[in-house]
PANUTI-209272 format. One record per residue (C-alpha): residue in one letter; x, y, z. Coordinates in Angstrom, 2 decimals, always signed. Layout:
BEGIN
@resn=A	xx=X	yy=Y	zz=Z $
...
This chain:
BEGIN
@resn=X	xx=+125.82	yy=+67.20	zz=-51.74 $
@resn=X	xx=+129.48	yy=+66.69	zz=-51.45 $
@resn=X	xx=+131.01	yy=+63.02	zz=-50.97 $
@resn=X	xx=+131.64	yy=+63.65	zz=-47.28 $
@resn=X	xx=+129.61	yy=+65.93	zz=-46.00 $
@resn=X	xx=+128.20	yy=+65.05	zz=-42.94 $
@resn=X	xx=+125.90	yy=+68.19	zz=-42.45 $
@resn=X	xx=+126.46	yy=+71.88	zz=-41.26 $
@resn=X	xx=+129.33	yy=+73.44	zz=-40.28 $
@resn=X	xx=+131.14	yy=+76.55	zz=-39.10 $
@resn=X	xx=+131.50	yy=+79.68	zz=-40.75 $
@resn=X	xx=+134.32	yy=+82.01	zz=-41.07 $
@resn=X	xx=+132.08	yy=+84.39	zz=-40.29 $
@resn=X	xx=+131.23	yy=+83.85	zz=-36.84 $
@resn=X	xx=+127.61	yy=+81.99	zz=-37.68 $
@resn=X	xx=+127.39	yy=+78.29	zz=-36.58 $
@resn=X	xx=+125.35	yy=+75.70	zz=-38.49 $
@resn=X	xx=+123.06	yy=+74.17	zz=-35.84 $
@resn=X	xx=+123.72	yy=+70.94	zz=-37.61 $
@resn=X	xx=+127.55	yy=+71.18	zz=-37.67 $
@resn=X	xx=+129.13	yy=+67.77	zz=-35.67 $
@resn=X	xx=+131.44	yy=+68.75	zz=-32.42 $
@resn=X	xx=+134.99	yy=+68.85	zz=-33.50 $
@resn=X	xx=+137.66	yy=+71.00	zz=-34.77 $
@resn=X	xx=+136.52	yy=+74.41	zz=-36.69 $
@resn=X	xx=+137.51	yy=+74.17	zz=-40.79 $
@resn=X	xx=+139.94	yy=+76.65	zz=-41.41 $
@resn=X	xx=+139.58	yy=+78.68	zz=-44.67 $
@resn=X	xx=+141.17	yy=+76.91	zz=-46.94 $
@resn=X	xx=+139.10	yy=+74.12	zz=-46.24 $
@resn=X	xx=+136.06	yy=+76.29	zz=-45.94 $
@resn=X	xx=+137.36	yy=+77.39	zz=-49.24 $
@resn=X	xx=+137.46	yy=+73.81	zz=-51.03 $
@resn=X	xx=+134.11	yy=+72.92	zz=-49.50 $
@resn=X	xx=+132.33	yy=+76.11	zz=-50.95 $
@resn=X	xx=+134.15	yy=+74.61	zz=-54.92 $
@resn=X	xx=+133.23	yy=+71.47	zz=-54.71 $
@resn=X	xx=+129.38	yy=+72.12	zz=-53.66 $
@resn=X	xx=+129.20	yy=+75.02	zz=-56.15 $
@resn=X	xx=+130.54	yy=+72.26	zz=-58.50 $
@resn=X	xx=+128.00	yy=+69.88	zz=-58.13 $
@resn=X	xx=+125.47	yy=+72.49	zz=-58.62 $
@resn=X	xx=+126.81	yy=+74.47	zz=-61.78 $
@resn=X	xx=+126.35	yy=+70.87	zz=-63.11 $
@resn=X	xx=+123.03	yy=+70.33	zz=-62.37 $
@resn=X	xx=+121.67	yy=+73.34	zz=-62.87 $
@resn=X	xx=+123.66	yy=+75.23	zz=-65.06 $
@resn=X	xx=+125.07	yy=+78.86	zz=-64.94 $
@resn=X	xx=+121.62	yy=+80.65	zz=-65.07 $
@resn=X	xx=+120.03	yy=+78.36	zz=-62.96 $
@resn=X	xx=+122.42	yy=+78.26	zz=-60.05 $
@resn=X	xx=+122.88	yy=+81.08	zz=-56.63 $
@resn=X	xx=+125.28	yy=+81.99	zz=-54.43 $
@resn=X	xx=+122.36	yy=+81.07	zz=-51.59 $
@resn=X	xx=+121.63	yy=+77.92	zz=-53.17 $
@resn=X	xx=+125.39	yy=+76.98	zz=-52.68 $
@resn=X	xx=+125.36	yy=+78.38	zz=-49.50 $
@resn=X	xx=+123.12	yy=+76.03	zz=-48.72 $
@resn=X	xx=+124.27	yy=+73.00	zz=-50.05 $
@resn=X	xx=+127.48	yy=+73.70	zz=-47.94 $
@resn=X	xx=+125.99	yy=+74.55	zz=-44.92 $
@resn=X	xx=+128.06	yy=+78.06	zz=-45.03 $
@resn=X	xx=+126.60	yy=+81.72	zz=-44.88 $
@resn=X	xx=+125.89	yy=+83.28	zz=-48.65 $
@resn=X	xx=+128.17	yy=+86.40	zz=-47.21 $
@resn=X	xx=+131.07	yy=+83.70	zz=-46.93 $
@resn=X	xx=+131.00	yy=+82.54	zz=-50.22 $
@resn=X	xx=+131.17	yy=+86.45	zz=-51.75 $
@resn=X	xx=+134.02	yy=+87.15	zz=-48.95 $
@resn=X	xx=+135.92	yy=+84.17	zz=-50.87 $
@resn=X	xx=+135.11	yy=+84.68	zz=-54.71 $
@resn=X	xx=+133.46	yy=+88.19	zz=-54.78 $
@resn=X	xx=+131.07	yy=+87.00	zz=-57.62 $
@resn=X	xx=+129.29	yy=+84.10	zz=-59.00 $
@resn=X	xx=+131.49	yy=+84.58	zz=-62.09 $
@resn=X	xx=+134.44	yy=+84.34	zz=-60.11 $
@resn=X	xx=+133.32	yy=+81.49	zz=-58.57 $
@resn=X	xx=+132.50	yy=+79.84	zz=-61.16 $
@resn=X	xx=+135.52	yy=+80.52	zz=-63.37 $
@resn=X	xx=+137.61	yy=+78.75	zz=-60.19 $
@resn=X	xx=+135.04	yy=+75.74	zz=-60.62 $
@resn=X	xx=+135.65	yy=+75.75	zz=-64.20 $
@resn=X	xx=+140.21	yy=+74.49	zz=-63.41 $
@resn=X	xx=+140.60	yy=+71.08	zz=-64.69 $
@resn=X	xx=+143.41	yy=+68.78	zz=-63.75 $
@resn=X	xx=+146.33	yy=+67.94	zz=-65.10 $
@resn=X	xx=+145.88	yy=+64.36	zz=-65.51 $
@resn=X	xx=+142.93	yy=+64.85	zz=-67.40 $
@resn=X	xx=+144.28	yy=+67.92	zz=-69.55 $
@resn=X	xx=+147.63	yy=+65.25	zz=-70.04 $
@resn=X	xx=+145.40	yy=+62.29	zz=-71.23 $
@resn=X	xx=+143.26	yy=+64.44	zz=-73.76 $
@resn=X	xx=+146.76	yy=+65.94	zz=-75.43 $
@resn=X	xx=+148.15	yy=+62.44	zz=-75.54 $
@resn=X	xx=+145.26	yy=+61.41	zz=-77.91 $
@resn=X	xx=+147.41	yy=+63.38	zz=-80.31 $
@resn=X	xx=+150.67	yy=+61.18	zz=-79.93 $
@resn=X	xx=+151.00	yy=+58.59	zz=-82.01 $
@resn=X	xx=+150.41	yy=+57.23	zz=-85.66 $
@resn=X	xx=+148.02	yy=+59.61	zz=-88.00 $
@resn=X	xx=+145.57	yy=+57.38	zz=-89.40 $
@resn=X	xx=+144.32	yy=+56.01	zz=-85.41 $
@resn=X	xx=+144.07	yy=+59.60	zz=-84.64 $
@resn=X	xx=+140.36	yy=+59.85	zz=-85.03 $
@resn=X	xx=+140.05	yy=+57.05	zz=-82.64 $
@resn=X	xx=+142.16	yy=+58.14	zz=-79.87 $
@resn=X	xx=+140.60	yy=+61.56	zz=-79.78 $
@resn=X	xx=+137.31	yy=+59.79	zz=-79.07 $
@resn=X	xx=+137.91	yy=+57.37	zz=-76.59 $
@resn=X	xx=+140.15	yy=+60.23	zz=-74.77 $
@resn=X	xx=+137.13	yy=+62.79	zz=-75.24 $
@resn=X	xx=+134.81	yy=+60.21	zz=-73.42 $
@resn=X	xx=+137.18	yy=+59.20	zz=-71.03 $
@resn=X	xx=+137.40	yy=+62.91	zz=-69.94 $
@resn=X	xx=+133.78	yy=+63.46	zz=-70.02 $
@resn=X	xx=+132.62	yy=+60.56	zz=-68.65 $
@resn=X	xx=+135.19	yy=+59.62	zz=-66.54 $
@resn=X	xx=+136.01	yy=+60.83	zz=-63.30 $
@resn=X	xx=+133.88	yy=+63.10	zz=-61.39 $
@resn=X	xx=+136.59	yy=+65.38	zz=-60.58 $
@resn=X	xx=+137.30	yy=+65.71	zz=-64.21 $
@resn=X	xx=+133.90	yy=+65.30	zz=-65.96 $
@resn=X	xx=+131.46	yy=+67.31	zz=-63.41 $
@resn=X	xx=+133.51	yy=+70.40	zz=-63.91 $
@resn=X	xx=+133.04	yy=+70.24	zz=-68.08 $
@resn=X	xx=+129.55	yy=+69.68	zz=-67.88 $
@resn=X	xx=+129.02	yy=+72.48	zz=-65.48 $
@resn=X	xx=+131.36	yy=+74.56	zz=-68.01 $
@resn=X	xx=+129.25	yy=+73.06	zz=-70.85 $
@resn=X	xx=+125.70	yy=+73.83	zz=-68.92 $
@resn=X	xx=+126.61	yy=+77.32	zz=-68.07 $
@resn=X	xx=+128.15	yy=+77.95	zz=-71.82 $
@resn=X	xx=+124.62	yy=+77.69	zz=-73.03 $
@resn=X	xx=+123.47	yy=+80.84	zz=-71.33 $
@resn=X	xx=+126.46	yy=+82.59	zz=-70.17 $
@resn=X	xx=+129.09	yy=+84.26	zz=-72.76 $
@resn=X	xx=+132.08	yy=+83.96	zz=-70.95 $
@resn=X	xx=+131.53	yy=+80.19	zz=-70.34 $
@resn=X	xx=+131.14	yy=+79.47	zz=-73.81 $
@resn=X	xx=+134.15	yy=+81.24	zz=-74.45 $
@resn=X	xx=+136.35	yy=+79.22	zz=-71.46 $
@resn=X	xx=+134.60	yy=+76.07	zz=-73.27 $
@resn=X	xx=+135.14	yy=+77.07	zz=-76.86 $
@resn=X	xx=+139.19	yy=+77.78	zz=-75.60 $
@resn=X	xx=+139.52	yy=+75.34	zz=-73.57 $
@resn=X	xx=+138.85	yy=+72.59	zz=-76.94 $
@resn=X	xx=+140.17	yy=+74.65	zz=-79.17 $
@resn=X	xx=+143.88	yy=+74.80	zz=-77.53 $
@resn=X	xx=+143.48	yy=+70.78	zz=-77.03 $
@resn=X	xx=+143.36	yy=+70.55	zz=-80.64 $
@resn=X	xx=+145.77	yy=+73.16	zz=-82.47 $
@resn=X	xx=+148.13	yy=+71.73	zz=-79.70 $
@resn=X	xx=+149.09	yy=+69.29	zz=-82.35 $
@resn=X	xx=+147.27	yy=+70.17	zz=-85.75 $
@resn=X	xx=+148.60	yy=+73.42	zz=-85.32 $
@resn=X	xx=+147.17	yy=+76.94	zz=-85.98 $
@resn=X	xx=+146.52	yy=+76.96	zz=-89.78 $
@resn=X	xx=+143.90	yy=+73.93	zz=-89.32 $
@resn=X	xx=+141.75	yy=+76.43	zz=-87.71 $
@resn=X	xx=+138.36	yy=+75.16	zz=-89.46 $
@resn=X	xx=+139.10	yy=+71.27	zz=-89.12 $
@resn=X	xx=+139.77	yy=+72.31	zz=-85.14 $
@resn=X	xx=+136.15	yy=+74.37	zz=-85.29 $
@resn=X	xx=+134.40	yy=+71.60	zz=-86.80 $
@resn=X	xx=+136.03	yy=+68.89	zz=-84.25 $
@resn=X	xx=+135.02	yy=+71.24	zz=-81.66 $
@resn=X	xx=+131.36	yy=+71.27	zz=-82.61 $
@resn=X	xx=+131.18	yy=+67.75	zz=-83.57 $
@resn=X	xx=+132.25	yy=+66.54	zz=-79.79 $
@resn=X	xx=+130.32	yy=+69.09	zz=-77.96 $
@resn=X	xx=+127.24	yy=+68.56	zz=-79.92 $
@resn=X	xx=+127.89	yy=+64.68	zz=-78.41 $
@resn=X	xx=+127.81	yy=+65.74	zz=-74.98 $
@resn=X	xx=+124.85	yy=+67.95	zz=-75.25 $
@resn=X	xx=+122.99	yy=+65.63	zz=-76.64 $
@resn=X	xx=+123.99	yy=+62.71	zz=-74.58 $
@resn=X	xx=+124.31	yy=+64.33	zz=-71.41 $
@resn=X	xx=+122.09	yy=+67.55	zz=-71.38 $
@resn=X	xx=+119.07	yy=+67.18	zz=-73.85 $
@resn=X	xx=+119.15	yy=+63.57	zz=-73.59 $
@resn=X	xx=+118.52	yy=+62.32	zz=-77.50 $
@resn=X	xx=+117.59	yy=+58.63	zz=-76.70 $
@resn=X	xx=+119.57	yy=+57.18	zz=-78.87 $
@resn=X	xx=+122.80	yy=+58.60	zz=-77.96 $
@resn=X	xx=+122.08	yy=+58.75	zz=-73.92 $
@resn=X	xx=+121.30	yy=+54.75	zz=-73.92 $
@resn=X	xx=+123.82	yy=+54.15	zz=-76.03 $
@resn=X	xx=+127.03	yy=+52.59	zz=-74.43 $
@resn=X	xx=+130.39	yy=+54.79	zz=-75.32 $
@resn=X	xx=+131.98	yy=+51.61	zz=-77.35 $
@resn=X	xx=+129.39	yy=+51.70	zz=-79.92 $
@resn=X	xx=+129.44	yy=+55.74	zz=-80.11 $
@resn=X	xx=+133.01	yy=+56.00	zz=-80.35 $
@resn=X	xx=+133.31	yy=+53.58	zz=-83.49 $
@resn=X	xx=+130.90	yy=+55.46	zz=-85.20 $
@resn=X	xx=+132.40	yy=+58.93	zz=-84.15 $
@resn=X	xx=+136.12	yy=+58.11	zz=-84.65 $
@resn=X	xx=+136.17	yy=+57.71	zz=-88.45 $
@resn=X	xx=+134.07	yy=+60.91	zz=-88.98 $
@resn=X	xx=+136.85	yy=+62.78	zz=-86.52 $
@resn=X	xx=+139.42	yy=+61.25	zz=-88.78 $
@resn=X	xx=+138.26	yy=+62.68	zz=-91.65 $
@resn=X	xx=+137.55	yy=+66.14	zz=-90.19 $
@resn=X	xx=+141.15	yy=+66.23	zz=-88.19 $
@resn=X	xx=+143.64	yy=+64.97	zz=-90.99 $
@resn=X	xx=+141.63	yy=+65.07	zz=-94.81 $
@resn=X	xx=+141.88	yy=+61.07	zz=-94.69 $
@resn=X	xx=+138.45	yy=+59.34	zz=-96.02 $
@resn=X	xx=+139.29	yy=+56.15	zz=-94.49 $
């Protein structure tokens, strides 16, 4: 359930939640926001496959018919979940500023910061990440989305180095966050990221330091 949501509301369409609080009607764009940030929650929790338009619906207190009237399809919808902010696009290409040989290091600690960071910022990966597993398109908006992070700065003739980083980081999360390996999802991030940062050091610049 959304932070805030104090149970049903109106619906564009005309249909009133009998649980909806007295007060002003949302207008769409609200309406609008609501319906992403449910839908959200729920890609992240239960994936692409696993996730329905009524199931949102639900979780928002809003008619399924609303949600289609909006975004047309659940791919639409959740390609809309799947915008990331600025700040957090900003803080993973400024892992790339700086001296060479701490670059390993700073691409870790920003990669964790992202992912396990703020919910605004994290939630919407790991609903990209979920859905990628059973859904083409997602796992190309995730494989793009890392990929452009990275030949930002190591530029587009380090194509494999970028592919390996890629896998390397995502194979983290999925096994910290979705399959749950023990060892990595007890494991506090400080401990993880001095293991990972010299192997992304290597793999990003050649150096075997």
């Amino acid at each position: 359930m959304p932070p805030g949501y104090a149970g049903g509301m109106s619906t564009d369409a005309g249909e009133v939640s009998p649980l909806r609080r007295p007060g002003r009607r949302p207008g769409p764009n609200q309406t609008r926001q609501l319906i992403l940030d449910t839908a959200r929650i729920r890609f992240a929790e239960d994936g692409f496959k696993g996730t329905t338009i009524r199931r949102i619906a639900t979780d928002a207190g809003v008619d399924p018919s609303l949600i289609m009237q909006f975004f047309g399809t659940k791919d639409t919808l959740f390609g809309e979940v799947m915008s990331i902010s600025p700040k957090a696009l900003s803080q993973f290409a400024e892992a790339f500023e700086g001296p060479r040989e701490a670059i390993g290091e700073r691409v870790a600690r920003a990669f964790f910061a992202i992912w396990e960071g703020d919910p605004q910022d994290s939630e919407p990966l790991l609903a990209m990440l979920r859905g990628a597993i059973g859904n083409e398109r997602a796992t190309a908006q995730l494989g793009a989305f890392l990929q452009a992070r990275l030949k930002h700065t190591l530029g587009p003739d380090q194509a494999v180095r970028v592919g390996i980083a890629s896998a390397m980081l995502v194979g983290i999360v999925v096994g910290r966050r979705i399959v749950q390996i023990p060892a990595l999802a007890k494991q506090d991030a400080e401990t993880l990221i001095a293991v990972i940062a010299p192997a992304l050091q290597v793999v990003l610049t050649g150096d075997d330091r």
